[in-house]
N, C-alpha and C positions, 0 to 999 in steps of 0.2 A: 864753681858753677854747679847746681841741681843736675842732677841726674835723670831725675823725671821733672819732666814738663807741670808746672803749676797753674792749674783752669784758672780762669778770672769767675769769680762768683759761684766755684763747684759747692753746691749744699749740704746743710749736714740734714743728713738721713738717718734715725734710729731703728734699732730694732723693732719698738711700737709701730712707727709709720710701715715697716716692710712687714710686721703682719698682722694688721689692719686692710691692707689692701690685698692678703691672700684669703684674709676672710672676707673681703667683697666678694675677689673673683668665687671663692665657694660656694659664698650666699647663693649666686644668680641676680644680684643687686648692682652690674657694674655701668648703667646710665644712672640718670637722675634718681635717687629714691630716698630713702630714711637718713645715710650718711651725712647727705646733702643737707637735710631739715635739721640734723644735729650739727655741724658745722654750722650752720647760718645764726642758728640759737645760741652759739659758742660765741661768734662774730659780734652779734647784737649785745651779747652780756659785755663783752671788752670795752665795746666801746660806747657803752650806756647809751642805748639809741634802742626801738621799739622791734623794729624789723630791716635786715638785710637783706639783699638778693645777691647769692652766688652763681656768678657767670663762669662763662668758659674762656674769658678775659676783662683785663681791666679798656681795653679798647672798646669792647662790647658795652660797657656800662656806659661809656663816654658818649656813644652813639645814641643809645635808649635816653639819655637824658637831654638828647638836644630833641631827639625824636619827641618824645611826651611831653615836651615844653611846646611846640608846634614850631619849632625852628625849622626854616627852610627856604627856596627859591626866594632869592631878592633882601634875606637878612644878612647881618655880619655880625661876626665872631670875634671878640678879642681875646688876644693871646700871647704866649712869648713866642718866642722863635727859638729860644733853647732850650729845646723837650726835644722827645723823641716823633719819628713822625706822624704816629697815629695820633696825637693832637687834635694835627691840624689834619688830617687826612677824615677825620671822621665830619668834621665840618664840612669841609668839600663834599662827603657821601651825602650828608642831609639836602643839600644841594645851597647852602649860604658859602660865605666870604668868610676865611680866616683874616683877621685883619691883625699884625703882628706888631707890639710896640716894645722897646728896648727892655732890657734889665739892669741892674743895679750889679756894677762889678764887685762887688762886694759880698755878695750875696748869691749872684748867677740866680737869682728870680725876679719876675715881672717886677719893673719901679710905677709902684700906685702914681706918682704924677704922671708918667706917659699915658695912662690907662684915660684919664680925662681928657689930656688932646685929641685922643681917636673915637673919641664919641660923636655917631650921626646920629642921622632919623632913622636909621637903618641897622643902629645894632643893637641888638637882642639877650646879648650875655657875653661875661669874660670867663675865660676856663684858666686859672691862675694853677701853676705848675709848683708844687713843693720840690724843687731842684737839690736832688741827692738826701733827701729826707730833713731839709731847712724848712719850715713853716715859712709863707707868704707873711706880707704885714696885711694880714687878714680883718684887722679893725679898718684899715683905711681901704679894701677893696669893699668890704662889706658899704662901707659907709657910700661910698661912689655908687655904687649899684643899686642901692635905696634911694637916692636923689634921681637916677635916672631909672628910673625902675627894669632893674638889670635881672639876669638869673646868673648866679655863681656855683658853676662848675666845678669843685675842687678837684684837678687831675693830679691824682694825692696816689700814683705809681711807686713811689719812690719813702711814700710816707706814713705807711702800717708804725704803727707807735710812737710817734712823733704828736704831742701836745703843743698848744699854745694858749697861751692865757690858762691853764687851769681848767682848757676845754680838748679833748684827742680831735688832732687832724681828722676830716670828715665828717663834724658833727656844726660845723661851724656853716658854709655854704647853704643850698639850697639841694644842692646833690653834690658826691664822692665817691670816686671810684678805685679803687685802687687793685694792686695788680699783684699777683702769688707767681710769678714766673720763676722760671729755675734759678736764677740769678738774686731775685727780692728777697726778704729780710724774713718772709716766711713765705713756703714753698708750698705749691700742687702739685708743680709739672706745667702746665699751662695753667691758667684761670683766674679770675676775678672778683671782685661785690663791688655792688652797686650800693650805697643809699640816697634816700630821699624822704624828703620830711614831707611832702605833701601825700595825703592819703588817698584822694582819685590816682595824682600822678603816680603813686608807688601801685596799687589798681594793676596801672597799665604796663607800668612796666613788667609786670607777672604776665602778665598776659604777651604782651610781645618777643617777650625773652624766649617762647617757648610756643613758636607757630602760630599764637592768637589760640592759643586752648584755653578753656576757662580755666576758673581757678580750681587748683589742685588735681591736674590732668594727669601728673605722673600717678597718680595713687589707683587710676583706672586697670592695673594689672596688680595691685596690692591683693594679699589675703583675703582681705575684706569685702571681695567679689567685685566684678566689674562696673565701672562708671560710666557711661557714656560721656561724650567730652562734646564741644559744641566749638567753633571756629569763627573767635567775635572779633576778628580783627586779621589783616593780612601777616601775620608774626613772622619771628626770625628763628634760627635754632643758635640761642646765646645760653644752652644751659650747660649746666658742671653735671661732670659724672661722678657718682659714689667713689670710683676709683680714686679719684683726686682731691674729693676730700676726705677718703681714708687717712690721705695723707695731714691735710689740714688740720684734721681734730688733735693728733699729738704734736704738730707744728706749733698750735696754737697754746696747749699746754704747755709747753716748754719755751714760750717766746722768751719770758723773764730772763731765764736763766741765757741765749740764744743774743738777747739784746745787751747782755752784762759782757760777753765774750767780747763782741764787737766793739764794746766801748775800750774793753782793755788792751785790743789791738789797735786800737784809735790811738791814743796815747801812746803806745808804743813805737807807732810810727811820727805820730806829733814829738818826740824826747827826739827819737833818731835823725829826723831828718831839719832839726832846728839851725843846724849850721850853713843847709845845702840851699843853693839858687834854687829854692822853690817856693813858689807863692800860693797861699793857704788862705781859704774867707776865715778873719780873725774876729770878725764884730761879736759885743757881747750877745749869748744870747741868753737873754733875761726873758724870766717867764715864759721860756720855748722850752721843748726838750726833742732835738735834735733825732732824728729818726737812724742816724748812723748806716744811711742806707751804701753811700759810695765814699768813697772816700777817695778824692778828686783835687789832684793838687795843680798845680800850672808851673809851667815850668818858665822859668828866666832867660828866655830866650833873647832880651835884650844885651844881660849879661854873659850871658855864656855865649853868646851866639850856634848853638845848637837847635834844632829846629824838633819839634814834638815829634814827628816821623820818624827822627833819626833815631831818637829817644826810645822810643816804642820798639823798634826796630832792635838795636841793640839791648835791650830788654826779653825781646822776644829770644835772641841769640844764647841769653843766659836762662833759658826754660821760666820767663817768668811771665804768664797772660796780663794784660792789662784791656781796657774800654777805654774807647774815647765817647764822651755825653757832653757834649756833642759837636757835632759840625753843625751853625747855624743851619734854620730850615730857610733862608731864606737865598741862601746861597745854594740849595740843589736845582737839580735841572727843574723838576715842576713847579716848583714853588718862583722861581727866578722868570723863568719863560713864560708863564699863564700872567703873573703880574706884573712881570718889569720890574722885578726889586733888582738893585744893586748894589756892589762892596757900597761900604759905606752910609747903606742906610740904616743900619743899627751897629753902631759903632762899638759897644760894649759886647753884644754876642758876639761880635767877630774878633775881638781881641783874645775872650774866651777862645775861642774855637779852635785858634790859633796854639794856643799853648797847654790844651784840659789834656789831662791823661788819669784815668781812673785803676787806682792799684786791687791788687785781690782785697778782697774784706767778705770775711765767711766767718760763720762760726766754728767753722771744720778747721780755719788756717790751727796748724800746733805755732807752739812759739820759733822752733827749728824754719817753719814756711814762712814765717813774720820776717826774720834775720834773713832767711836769704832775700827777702822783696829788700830789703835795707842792703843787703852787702853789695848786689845787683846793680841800685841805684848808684851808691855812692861810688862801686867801681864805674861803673858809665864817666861820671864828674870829674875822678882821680884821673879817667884816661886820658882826658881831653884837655886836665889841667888850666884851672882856671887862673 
């Protein structure tokens, strides 16, 4: 047994990022300012796209994109149910319908056939979840949403460098947001980007993110003497602080090498745990490249008869953190009681839910943290005897 307790998703932090961010706090630059602009310009070069908006979450991106599309009272949402909740919670803020259709067990992402039986006269865009950094089959949602002329939201949380087809997750939709929390594949602290390929719509969303100031408001206290600022809209306060993306500019630099780590602890756990009652999504992925954000196995609870809980639990006894992603949304109190969903009405997330358990996966893990997540498990298994 570990000695010290193992965080689920603890980040690797370098020297660059810790003083990067004492040179904010020195500057006097530590809300929105120059960092901010040089991150964003970092953001846009990776993932060959014009312009970015860095927020102060990838929830906030989610919200401005239904907001600036004119989503609201009386439309509906399509979406999965196995994401986290701000999904679907940001739906419910604009004040529409999350409307939730199954996922593909195989996959733990939205199955593009459900996405066509839940189409009314009433809904207005699908927000398609990259579920632990797997790419959607983004041709066939694309294509559904052209026919009915939809807006696609990619909630692409989970899916910073993650391709498909020869194109980086978020460049593919109408808008992407994705998310740099302490736990994601690259880190702020909190925070998010936004993009968007329309040019009014992107406009607005500068402008909302940041109280309805016009554009370029943070620069009204820059060197280059004061701006006046003008309030063209009722805004929100969704910006990133310099401090956070101090962080981000050498996160960013170093993804490559950050995303190599994590693959070789992928495989390392994929070698180890090839004997053990655990179920793994094996489909090929061809022309995808896998974001390696979680690595999320299910456990065999039909054979082993042990229950995910118990698992965690006795995990946790051996100092080692894990995530559950998720408990369907459709089985919590608000989401069940406001619409009357019940067991059973998405029969795949709930099988999910039943049995997901997400192991560490960091670029920090050394190989000594890899083996004890392995020795951990497998002792669980041996206890129980199967």
């Amino acid at each position: 047994m570990r000695n010290k307790f193992l965080i689920f998703g603890n980040p690797y932090i370098g020297e660059e990022e810790i003083a990067e961010v004492v040179d904010s706090l020195c500057s006097g630059w530590i809300s929105t300012g120059p960092k901010v602009a040089k991150f964003e310009k970092m953001l846009a070069g990776y993932l060959n796209t014009d312009k970015v908006h860095a927020l102060h979450s990838c929830t906030s991106g989610l919200f401005l994109a239904l907001l600036v599309s004119g989503i609201g009272e009386g439309d509906e949402v399509i979406t999965t149910p196995m994401t986290f909740a701000s999904t679907a919670n940001v739906i419910e803020h604009v004040g529409a319908k999350p409307v939730f259709v199954d996922i593909e067990k195989n996959t733990m992402n939205i199955d593009p056939k459900n996405i066509e039986n839940a189409i009314t006269d009433k809904t207005k865009a699908i927000i398609p979840v990259h579920f632990a950094g797997r790419p959607c089959d983004m041709d066939a949602i694309v294509d559904i949403a052209k026919r009915y002329n939809l807006i696609v939201i990619e909630d692409a949380a989970h899916a910073f460098g993650a391709e498909y087809k020869g194109r980086k997750i978020g460049t593919i939709g109408d808008f992407a947001s994705f998310s740099f929390y302490v736990t994601k594949n690259l880190v702020t602290g909190e925070g998010g980007a936004l993009l968007c390929g329309d040019e009014e719509k992107d406009d607005m969303i500068q402008k909302y993110a940041l109280h309805g100031l016009s554009k370029g408001a943070w620069k009204r206290y820059s060197d280059e003497g004061f701006k006046h600022y003008h309030v063209v809209c009722p805004g929100y306060k969704y910006n990133m602080m310099d401090i956070q993306a101090a962080l981000g500019i050498h996160q960013l630099a170093r993804f490559p090498e950050m995303q190599k780590r994590r693959e070789e602890i992928w495989k390392m756990y994929d070698d180890a745990f090839s004997g053990l009652p655990l179920l793994t999504p094996t489909i090929p992925e061809e022309d995808t490249v896998h974001a390696r954000h979680l690595y999320t196995v299910l456990l065999d609870i039909d054979r082993t008869g042990m229950k995910r809980d118990y698992v965690q639990e006795e995990l946790y006894r051996r100092n080692i953190g894990t995530g559950i992603h998720f408990i369907s949304l459709h089985l919590h109190p608000f989401y069940k009681n406001k619409y009357g969903y019940e067991r059973g009405d998405f029969p795949n997330a709930e099988w999910i839910s039943e049995r997901t358990l997400s192991l560490p996966l960091s670029a920090k893990l050394t190989s000594r943290d890899v083996a004890d997540v392995v020795e951990a498990i497998s002792g669980i298994f041996t206890k129980k005897s199967l």
